[in-house]
C-alpha positions in Angstrom: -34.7 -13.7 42.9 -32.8 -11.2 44.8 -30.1 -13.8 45.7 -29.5 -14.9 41.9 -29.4 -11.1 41.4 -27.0 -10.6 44.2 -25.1 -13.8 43.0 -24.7 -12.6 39.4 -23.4 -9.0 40.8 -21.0 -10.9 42.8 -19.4 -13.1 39.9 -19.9 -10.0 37.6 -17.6 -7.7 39.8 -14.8 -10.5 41.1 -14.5 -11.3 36.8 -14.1 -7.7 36.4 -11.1 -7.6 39.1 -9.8 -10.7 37.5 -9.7 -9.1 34.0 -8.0 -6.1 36.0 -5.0 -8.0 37.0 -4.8 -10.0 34.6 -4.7 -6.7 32.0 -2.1 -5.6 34.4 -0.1 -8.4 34.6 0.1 -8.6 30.5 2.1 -4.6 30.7 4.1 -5.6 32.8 5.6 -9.1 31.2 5.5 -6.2 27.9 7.7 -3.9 29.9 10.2 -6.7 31.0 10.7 -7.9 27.6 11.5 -4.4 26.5 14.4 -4.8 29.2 15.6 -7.6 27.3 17.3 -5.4 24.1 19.7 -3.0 23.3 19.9 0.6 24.4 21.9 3.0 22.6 23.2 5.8 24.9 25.8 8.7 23.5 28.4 10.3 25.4 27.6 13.7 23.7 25.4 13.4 21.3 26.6 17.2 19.8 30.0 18.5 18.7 31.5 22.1 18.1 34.3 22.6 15.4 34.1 25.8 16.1 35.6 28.5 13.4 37.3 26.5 10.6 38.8 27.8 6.5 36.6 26.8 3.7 38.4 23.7 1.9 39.3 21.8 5.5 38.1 18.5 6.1 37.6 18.1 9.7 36.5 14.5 11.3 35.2 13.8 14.6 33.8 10.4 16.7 30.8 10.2 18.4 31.2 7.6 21.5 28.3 5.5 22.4 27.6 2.7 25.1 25.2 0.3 24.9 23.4 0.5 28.4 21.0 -2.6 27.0 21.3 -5.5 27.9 21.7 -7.6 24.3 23.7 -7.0 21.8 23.2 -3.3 19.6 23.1 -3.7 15.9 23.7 -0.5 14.2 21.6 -1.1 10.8 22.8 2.3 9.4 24.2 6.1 9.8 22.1 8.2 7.5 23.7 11.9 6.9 21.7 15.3 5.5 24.6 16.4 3.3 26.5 15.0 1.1 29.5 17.3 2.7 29.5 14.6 5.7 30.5 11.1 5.4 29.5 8.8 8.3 31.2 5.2 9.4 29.4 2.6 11.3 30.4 -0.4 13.4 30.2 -2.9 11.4 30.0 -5.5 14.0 27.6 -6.0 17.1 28.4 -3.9 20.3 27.9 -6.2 23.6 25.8 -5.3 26.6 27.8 -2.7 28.5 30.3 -2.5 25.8 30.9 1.0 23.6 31.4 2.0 20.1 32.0 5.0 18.5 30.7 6.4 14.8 33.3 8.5 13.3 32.1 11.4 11.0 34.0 14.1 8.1 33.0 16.7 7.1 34.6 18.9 3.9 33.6 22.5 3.9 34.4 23.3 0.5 31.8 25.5 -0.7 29.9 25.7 2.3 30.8 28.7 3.9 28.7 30.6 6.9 27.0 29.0 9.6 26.8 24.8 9.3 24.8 22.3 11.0 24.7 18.8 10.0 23.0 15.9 11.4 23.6 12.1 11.4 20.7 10.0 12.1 21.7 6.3 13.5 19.3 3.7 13.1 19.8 0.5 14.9 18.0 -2.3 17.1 17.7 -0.6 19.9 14.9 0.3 22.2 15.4 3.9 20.8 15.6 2.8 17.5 16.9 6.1 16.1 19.4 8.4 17.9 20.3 12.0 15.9 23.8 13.5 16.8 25.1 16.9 15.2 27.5 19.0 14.9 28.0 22.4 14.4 31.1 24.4 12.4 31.7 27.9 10.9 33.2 27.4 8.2 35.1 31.5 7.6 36.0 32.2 3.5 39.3 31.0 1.8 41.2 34.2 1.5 43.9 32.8 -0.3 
């Protein structure tokens, strides 16, 4: 009896190590093919106009690489005002290759302290990336 017992506790605990590895083994063929996608990174992912007059339209690009390794798919650029107007790439950016999403903004009317954000949505690993910027926009004496 003590030898079944002792037989069972055996096969129990090398089953449990099995189910271990083999648990371990599933993460990490997850985390390899999460290597296998795109990875949007930004070169600065927020920019200062500074002081500007009411009534100017400034425009400035945000440069991005894609540090993944297939090819990034931006599926849109999504802005909180409708003072800003976003472009996106329209076609793929290759592994290691860099794009850039150019953004305007028109002060009119929107004097004080301003900071916008552009949300970029693509098929990347990071899915969404936010870049700002920030302006202050001084009143139209004229």
């Amino acid at each position: 009896m003590k030898k079944a017992f002792a037989s069972v506790l055996v096969l129990f605990i090398a089953l449990s190590f099995w189910q271990c590895n083999f648990t371990f083994n599933s993460d990490s063929a997850a985390g390899e093919s999460q290597s296998d996608s795109a990875k949007i990174e930004f070169e600065n992912p927020n920019h200062d106009f500074g002081e500007i007059k009411e009534g100017e339209v400034v425009s400035t690009v945000f440069k991005f690489k894609n540090v993944g390794s297939m090819p990034l798919n931006i599926v849109s650029v999504d802005v909180t005002c409708g003072c800003t107007v976003a472009e996106k790439p329209e076609k793929p950016i290759g592994a290691g290759k860099t794009g850039e999403i150019k953004v305007e903004f028109n002060s009119a009317g929107k004097v004080g302290i301003n900071k916008k954000y552009v949300t970029v949505t693509s098929n990347a690993v990071n899915g969404s990336e936010v870049v700002s910027f920030d302006v202050i926009v001084n009143k139209n004496e004229e």
